[in-house]
ROLUM-972391 format. One line per 10 residues: their letters; for each residue x, y, z of C-alpha. Coordinates in pm, 1 decimal, always signed. Layout:
N
a	X Y Z  ...
***
This chain:
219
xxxxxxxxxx	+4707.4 +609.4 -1824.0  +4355.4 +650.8 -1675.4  +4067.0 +551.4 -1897.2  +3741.2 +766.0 -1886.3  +3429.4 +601.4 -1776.8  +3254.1 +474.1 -2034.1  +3569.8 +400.3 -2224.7  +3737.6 +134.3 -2334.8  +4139.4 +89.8 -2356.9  +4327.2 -20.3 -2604.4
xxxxxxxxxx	+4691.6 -47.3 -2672.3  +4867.5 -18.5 -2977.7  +5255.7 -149.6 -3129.8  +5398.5 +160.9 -3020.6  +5266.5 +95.3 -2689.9  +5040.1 +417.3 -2636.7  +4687.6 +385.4 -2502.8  +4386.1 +558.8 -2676.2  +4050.0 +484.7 -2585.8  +3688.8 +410.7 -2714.2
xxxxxxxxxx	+3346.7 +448.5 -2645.1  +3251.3 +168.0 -2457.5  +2917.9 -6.6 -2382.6  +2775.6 +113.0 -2068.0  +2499.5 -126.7 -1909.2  +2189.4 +114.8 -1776.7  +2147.9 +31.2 -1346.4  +1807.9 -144.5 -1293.5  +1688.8 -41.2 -958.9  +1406.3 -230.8 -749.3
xxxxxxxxxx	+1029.8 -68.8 -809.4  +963.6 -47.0 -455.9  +1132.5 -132.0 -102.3  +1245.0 -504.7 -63.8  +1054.5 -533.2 +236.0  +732.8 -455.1 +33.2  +831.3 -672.6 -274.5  +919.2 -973.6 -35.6  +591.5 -920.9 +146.5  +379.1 -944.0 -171.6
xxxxxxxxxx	+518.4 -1241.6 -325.6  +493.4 -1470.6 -7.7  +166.7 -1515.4 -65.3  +245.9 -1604.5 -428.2  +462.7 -1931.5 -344.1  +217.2 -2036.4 -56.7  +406.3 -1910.5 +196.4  +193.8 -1877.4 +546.6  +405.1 -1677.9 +833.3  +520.3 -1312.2 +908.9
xxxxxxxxxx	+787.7 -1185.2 +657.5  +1044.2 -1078.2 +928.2  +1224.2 -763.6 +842.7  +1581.1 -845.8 +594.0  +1852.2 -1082.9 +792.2  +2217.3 -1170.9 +700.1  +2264.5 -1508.5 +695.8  +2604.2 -1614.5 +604.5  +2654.4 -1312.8 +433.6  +2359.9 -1352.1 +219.3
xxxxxxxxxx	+2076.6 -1071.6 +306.6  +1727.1 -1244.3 +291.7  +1380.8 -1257.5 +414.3  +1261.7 -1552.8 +693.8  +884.9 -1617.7 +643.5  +819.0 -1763.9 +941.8  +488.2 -1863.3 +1197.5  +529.1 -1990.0 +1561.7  +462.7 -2339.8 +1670.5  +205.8 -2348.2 +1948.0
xxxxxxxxxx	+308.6 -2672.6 +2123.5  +692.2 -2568.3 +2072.6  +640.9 -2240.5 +2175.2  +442.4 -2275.3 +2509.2  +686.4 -2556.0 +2575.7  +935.7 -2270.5 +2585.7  +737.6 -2022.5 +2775.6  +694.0 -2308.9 +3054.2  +1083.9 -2394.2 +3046.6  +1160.3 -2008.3 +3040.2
xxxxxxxxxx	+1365.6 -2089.5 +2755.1  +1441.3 -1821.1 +2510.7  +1546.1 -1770.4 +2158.7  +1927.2 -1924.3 +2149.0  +2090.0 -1800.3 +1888.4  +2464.9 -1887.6 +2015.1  +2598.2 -2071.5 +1708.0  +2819.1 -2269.1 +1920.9  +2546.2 -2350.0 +2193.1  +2287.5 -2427.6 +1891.9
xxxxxxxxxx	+2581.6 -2666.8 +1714.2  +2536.5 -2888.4 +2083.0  +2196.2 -2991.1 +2019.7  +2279.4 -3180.1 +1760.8  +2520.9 -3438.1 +1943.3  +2351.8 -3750.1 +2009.0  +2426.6 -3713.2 +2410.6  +2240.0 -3397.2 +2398.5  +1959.1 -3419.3 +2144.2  +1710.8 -3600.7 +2333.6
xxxxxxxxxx	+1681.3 -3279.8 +2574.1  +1750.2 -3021.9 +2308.5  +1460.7 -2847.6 +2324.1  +1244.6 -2857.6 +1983.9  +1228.1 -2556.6 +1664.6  +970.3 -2302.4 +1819.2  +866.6 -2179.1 +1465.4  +845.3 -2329.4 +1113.5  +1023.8 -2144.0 +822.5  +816.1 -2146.4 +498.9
xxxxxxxxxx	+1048.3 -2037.5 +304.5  +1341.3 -1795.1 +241.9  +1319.4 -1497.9 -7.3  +1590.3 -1273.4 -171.2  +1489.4 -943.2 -361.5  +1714.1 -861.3 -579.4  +1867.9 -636.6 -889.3  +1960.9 -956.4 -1115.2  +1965.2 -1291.2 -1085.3  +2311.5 -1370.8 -1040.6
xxxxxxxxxx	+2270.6 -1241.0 -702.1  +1902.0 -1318.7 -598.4  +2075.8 -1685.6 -694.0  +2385.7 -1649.8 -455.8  +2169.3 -1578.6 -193.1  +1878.8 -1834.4 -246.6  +2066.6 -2081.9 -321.8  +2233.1 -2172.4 -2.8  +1896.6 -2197.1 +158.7  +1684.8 -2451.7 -92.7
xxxxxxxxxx	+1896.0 -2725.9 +87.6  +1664.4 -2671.8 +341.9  +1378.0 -2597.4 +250.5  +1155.2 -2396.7 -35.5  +1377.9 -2095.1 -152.5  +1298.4 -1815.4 -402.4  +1417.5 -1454.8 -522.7  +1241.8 -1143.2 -654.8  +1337.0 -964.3 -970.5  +1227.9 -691.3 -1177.9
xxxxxxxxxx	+1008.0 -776.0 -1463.7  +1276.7 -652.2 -1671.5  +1553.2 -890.7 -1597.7  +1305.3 -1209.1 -1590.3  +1212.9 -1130.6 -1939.3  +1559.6 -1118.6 -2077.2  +1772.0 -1375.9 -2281.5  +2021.9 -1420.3 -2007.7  +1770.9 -1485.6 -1750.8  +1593.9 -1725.6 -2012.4
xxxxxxxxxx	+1869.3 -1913.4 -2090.4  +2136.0 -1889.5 -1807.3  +1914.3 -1846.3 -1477.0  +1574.3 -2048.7 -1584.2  +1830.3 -2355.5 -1594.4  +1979.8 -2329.7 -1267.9  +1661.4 -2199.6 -1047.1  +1519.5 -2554.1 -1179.8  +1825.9 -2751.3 -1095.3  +1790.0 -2636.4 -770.2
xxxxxxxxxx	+1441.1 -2566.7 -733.1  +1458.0 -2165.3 -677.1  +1144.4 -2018.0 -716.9  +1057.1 -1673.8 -910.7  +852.2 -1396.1 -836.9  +852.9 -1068.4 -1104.8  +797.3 -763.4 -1010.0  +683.7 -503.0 -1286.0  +762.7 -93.9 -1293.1  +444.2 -31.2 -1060.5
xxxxxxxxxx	+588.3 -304.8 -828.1  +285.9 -546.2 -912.5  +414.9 -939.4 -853.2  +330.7 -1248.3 -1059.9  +458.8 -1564.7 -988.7  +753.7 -1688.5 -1244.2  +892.1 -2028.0 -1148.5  +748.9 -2225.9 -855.0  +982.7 -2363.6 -572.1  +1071.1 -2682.8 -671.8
xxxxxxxxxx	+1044.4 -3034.0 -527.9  +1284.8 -3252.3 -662.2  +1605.1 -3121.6 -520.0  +1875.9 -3268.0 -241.5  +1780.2 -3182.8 +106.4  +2013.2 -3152.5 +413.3  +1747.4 -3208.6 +669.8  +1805.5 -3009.1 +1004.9  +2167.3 -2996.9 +1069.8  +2322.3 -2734.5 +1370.4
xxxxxxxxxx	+2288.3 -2501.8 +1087.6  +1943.3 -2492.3 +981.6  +1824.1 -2507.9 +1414.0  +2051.3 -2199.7 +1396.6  +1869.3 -2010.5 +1171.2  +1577.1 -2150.2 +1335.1  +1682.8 -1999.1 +1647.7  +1738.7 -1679.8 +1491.5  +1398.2 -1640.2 +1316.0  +1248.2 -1736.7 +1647.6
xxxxxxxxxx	+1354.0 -1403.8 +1818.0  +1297.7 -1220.4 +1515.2  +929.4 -1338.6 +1500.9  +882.5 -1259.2 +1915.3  +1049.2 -940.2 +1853.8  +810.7 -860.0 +1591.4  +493.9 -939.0 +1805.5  +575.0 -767.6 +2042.1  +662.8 -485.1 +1893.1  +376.3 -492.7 +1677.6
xxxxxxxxx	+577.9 -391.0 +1400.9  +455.6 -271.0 +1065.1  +788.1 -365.5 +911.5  +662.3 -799.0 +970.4  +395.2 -831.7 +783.2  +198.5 -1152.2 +881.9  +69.0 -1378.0 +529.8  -180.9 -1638.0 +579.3  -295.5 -1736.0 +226.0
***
């Protein structure tokens, strides 16, 4: 028998199925775009680059900041090589044979940002990404001063050294938890030059678009 919404089943010894009112948690939305909220807490963690407009990466849908490297870059221009972001042809530049001519990252990531609803998925899509390098989320005010996040997500972003940024009902920021240091680091495996690669032609696109949507953050 179909339940209501808002109801809860229950089954009795005759086997019939009544229902009754059952908790329904209120939907927090986001107090402005994620593009905006991800662009305003940047400069919060110290991040210098362009926020480049939301990616999905493995699934997860984040924001690169990311700057260009001058040396790396003109090398690039010169070589008339451009953005690669063939996972296959990126995974090659990582075997010894080949890594002495790979050519070298273009741009430095600062660090990768997820805006989300509630922690449980600004973590799943951090997370991944602090192996790497500084990682953080965005939540609404409302969620970072709860007792889950308090007790359930405050212990994990330190474990692996997520960062926090709030943002309130008039989509002001303030700075939660600070990225952490003391946490395992991959170094730059074919994945991370992927992602690299990708930000890369994000970042080019962006300039020369002159898009409003990448907003550049220099401190």
């Amino acid at each position: 028998m179909a339940v209501p919404p808002g109801q809860t089943a229950t089954t009795s010894e005759s086997n019939g199925v009544r229902s009754i009112p059952g908790r329904v948690s209120p939907t927090i939305e986001l107090p402005s775009d994620p593009a905006e909220l991800a662009s305003r807490a940047a400069p919060l963690l110290g991040w210098q680059g362009t926020v480049l407009p939301q990616l999905t990466l493995f699934g997860r849908r984040v924001f690169v900041v990311a700057r260009l490297r001058p040396d790396a870059h003109a090398e690039r221009i010169a070589t008339g090589l451009r953005p690669v972001t063939d996972r296959a042809t990126v995974a090659t530049w990582t075997w010894p044979e080949l890594a002495r001519v790979a050519p070298p990252p273009a741009v430095h990531i600062a660090g990768v940002l997820a805006v989300a609803r509630h922690w449980r998925t600004g973590m799943a899509a951090a997370v991944p990404f602090a192996r790497y390098g500084e990682a953080a989320m965005v939540l609404p005010t409302s969620i970072t001063m709860s007792h889950d996040y308090v007790d359930h997500c405050l212990p994990r972003a330190r474990m692996y050294g997520i960062g926090t940024v709030a943002a309130d009902e008039n989509a002001t920021v303030d700075l939660d938890v600070t990225c952490g240091e003391d946490r395992i680091m991959l170094g730059d495996d074919e994945v991370w030059r992927w992602v690299h690669e990708v930000a890369y032609e994000r970042l080019l696109a962006c300039e020369a678009a002159g898009s409003a949507a990448c907003e550049r953050r220099d401190g």
